[in-house]
Backbone as numpy.savetxt, mean C-alpha at the origin, in Angstrom:
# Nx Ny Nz CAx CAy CAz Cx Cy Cz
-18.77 16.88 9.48 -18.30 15.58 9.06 -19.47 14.59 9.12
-19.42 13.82 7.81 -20.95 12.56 8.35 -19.87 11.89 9.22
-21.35 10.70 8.65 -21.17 9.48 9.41 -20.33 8.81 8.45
-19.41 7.64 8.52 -18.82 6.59 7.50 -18.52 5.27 8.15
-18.88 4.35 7.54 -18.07 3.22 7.18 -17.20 2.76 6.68
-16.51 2.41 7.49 -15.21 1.93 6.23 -14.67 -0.05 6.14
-14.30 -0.09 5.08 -13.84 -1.61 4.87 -12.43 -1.45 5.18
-11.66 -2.79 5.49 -9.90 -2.23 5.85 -9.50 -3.65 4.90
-8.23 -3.48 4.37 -7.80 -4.36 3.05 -6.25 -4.36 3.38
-5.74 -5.63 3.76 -4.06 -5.53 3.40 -3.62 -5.51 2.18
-2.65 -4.77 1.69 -2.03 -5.12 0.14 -0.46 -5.08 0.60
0.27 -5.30 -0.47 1.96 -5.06 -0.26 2.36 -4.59 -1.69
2.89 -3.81 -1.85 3.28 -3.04 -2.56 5.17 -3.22 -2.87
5.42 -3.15 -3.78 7.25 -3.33 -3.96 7.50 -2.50 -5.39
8.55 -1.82 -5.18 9.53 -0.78 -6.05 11.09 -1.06 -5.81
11.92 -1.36 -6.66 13.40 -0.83 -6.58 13.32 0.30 -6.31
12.92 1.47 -6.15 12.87 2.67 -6.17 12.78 3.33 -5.32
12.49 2.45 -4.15 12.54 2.92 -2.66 11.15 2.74 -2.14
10.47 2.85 -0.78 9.53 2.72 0.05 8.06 4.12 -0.35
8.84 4.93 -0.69 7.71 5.83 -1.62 7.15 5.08 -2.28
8.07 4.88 -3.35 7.54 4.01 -4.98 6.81 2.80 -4.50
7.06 2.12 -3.59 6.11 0.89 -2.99 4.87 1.44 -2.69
4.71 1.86 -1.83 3.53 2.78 -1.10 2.43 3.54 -2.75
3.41 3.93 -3.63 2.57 4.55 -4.22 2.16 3.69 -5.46
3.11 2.50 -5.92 2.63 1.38 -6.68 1.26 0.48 -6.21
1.50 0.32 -4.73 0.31 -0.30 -4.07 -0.73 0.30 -4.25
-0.75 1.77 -4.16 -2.27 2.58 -4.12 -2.51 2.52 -5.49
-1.67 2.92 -6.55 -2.05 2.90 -8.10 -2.92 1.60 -8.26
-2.01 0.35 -7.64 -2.89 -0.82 -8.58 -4.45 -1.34 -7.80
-4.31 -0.49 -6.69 -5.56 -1.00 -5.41 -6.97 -0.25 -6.04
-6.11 1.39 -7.00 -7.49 2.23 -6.87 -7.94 1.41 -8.15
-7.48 0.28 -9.13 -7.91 -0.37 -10.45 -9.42 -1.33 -9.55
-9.32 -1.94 -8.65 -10.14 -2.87 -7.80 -10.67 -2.16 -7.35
-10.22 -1.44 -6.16 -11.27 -1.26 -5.20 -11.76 0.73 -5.48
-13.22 0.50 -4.80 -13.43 1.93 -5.08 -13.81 2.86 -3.32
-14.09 4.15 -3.58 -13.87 4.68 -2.88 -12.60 5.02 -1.67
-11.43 4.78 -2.41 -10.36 4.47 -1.14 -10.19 5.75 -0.34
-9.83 6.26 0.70 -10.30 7.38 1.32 -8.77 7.36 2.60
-8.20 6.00 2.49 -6.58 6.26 3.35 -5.65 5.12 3.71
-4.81 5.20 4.12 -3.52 3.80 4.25 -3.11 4.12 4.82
-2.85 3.04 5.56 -1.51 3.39 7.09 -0.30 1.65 6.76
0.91 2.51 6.58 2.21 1.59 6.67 1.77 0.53 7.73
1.92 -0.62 7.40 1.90 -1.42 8.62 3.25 -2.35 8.67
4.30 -2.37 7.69 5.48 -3.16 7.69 6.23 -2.39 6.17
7.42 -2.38 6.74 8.37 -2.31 5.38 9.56 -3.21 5.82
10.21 -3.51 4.19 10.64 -4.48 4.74 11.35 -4.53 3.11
12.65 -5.79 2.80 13.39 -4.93 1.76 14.09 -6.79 1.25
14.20 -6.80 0.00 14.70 -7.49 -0.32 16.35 -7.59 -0.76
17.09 -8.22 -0.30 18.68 -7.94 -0.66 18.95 -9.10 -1.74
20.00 -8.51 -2.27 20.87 -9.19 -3.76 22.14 -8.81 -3.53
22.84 -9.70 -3.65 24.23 -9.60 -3.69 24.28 -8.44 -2.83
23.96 -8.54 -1.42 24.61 -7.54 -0.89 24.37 -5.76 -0.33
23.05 -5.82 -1.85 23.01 -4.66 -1.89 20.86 -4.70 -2.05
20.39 -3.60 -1.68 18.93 -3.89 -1.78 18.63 -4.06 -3.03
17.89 -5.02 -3.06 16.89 -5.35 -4.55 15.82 -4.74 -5.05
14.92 -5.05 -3.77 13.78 -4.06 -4.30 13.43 -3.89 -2.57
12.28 -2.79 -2.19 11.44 -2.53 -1.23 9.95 -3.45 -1.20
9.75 -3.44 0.02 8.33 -4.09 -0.04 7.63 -3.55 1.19
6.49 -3.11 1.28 5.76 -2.20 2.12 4.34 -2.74 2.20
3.93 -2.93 3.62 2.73 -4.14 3.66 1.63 -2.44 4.53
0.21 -2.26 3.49 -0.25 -1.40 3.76 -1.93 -2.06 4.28
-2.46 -0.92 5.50 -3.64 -1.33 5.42 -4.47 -0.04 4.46
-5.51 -0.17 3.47 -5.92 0.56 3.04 -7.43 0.15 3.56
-8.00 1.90 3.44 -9.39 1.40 3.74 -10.67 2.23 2.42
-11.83 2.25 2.49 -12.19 2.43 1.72 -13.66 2.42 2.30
-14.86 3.94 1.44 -15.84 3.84 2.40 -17.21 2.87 1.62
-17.90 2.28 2.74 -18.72 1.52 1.67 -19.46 1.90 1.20
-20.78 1.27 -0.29 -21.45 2.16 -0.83 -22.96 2.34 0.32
C-alpha cells in the first residue's frame, strides 16, 4: 500500500427512491467535479415527509478523494 493523501468534502444527496438512490445520486454528480474519489462514509440520513407519507430521502455524505 503507498502513502496517500486525502481531501474530505460534505455533499447531500436526495432520491424518492430511497437512501441507496441518494447515496448513489450524490456520488454520480460529485465524480462530474471532483477527481480522484477513492470513498464515502454516511454521516446523516434523514427524509422528507408529504402528506404523511415520505417525499423524498436525503443522505449527508463525507466523500474523500486523493490529491494530485
Amino acid at each position: 500500500m503507498t502513502d496517500s493523501v486525502y481531501k474530505i468534502e460534505e455533499i447531500v444527496g436526495s432520491s424518492p427512491k430511497g437512501q441507496d438512490a441518494a447515496i448513489e445520486n450524490a456520488i454520480e454528480r460529485a465524480t462530474r467535479t471532483l477527481r480522484n474519489l477513492r470513498w464515502f462514509e454516511v454521516v446523516e440520513s434523514r427524509g422528507h415527509i408529504e402528506d404523511g407519507k415520505i417525499g423524498h430521502y436525503q443522505v449527508r455524505l463525507k466523500v474523500a478523494f486523493t490529491l494530485d
